[in-house]
N, C-alpha and C positions, 0 to 999 in steps of 0.2 A: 504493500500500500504506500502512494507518496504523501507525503505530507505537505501541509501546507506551508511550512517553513522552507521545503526543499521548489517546489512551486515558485516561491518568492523572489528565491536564489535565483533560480534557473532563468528567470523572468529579468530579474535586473544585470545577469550575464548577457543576456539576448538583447538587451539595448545597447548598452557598452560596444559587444562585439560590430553589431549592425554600425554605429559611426564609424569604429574605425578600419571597414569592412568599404565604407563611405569614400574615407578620408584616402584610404589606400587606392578604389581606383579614380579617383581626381587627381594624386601624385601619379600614376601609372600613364592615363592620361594625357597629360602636362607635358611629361617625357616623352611621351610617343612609343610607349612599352606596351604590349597585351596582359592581360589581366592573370594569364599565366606564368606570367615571367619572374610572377611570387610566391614565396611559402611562408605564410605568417603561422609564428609559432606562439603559441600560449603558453607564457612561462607560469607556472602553476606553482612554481616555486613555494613554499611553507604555507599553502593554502590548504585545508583540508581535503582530504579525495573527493568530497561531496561535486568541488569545483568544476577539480577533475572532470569526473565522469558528467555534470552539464555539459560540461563544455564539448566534452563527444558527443555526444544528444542531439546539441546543437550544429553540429557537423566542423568541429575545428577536430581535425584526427590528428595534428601535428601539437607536443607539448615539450615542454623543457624544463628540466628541474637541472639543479646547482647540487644536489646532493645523492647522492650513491643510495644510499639508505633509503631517504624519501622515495627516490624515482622507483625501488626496485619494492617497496612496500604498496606505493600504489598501481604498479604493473598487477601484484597479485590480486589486489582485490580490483580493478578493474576484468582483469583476464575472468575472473569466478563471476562476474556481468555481462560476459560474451562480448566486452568492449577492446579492442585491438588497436590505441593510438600510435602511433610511428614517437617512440623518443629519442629529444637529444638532450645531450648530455653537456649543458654550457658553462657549467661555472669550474672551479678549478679544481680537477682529479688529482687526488695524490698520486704518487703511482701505488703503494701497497692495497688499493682499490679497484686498481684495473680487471683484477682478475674476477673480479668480482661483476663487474659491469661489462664485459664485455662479451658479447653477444646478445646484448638486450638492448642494443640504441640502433635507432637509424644514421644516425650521427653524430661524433663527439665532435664537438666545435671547439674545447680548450686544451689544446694541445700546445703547450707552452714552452716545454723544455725538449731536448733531448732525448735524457735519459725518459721522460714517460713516452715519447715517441719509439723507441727500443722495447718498454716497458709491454706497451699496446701490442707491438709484432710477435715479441716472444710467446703472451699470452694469449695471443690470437692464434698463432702458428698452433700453441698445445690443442687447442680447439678446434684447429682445422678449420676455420672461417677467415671470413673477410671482413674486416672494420673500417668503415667509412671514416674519415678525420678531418678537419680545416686544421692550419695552422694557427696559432693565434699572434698577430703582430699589433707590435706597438710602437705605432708611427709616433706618436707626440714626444715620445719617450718618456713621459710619466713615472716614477718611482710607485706610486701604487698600483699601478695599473701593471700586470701580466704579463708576456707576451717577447718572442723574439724582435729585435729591432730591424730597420731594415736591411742595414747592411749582412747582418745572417742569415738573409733568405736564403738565399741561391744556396750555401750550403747545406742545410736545413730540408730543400726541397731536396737536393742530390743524395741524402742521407735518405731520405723517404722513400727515393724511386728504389732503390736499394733493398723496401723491405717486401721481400713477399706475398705477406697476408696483410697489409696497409692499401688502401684505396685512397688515396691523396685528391681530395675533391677541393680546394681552395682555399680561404683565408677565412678569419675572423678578428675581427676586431670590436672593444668599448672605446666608446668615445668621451672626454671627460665632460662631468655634469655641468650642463647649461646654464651657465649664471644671465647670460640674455638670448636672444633667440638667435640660432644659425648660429650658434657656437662651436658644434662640433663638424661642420661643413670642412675645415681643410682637415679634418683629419680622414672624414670619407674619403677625399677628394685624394689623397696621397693613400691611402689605403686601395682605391680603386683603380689609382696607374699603377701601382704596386703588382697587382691580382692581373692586368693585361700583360706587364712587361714577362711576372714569372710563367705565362699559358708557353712560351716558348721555353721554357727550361725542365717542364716535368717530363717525365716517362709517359703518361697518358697524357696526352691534353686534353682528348677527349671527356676527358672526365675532371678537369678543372674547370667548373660551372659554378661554383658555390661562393657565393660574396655575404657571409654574415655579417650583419652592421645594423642597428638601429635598434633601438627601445621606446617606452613608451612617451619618452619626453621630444626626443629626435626623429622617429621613423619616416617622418616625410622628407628631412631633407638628405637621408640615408637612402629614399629609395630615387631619388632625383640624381642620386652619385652611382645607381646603379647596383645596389644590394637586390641581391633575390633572395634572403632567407630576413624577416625583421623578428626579435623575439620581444614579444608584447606581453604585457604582466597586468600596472595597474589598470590601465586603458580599459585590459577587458574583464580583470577580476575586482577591480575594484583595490581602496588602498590596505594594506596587513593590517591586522589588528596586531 
């Protein structure tokens, strides 16, 4: 039986989503992009699985959690709801976790170091699968922020082409938080010639398609720089308690 509390939820999910469902093809639009040339993900991050699972209801099948644990507690009780979303894995993997997580994402977007880039192959190799990854870089160079810088792509990428059971699909990047609007615009903007110049240096290029970049404060002018993946949070779940 639902309840009328889950009702409520699900209802003020479904407005949220619909703007920025809105908001997204007016930027798509703008650019001159088809409305497929995006994947918006619901970061569902510390929200309770209630969220979760509206939010597949509602047909967003793409979600992102920041945590190992969370993501792989609410797979199970969605999976026991015949519910199947595609995750990714965006915030930052230790590596003594990977082995843990891998084979249960569609794609891990924070791929920061090295050694968890090693970490990912090994453990995927036992597995005998393939892990989809972006690298994560950080154009501003930011000391809080994650990520190789740019001059370590290229090696970075030739380490990856390297690994067997690694699927090297592109870049991610955070942008630092907006103190006015269009703040984080040069950092798309060098992250996106970044993600062109390295399509000539992977092993596949085919398969370098993935521009992670945008959140709920920045997505439009993340997707005006040419992101195809935006990971959306408060926009659509509303703000954490």
């Amino acid at each position: 039986m639902i309840s009328v509390e889950y009702e409520t939820l699900k209802e003020s999910i479904h407005l949220r989503l619909e703007k920025v469902k809105d908001d997204i093809k007016d930027a798509l639009a703008q650019s001159g992009r088809k409305e497929d040339s995006l994947t918006l993900i619901g970061v569902s991050k510390f929200f309770p699985v209630d969220y979760a699972q509206a939010a597949c209801e509602l047909g967003l099948m793409d979600l992102g959690e920041n945590r190992v644990q969370e993501l792989l507690s609410k797979e199970e009780v969605l999976d026991r709801l015949g519910i199947h979303p595609d995750w990714h894995m965006i915030g930052t993997l230790q590596t003594n976790k990977v082995r843990l997580v891998v084979g249960h994402t569609k794609l891990i977007h924070s791929v920061s170091s090295e050694e968890l880039l090693l970490e990912i192959q090994k453990r995927s190799l036992a597995k005998d699968l393939m892990t989809s990854v972006l690298l994560q870089v950080n154009v501003s160079g930011e000391e809080s922020k994650h990520g190789f810088s740019s001059e370590e792509m290229e090696r970075i990428v030739s380490i990856a082409g390297e690994c067997s059971h690694i699927s090297l699909n592109g870049l991610m990047t955070m942008a630092p938080f907006q103190v006015v609007e269009h703040d984080a615009l040069p950092v798309f903007e060098k992250t996106n010639e970044l993600f062109v110049q390295l399509k000539n240096k992977v092993r596949e290029p085919q398969k370098w398609s993935v521009l992670s970049m945008g959140m709920s404060q920045d997505y439009i002018d993340a997707i005006q720089c040419g992101s195809t993946h935006i990971r959306i949070g408060t926009a659509i779940f509303g703000q954490r308690i």
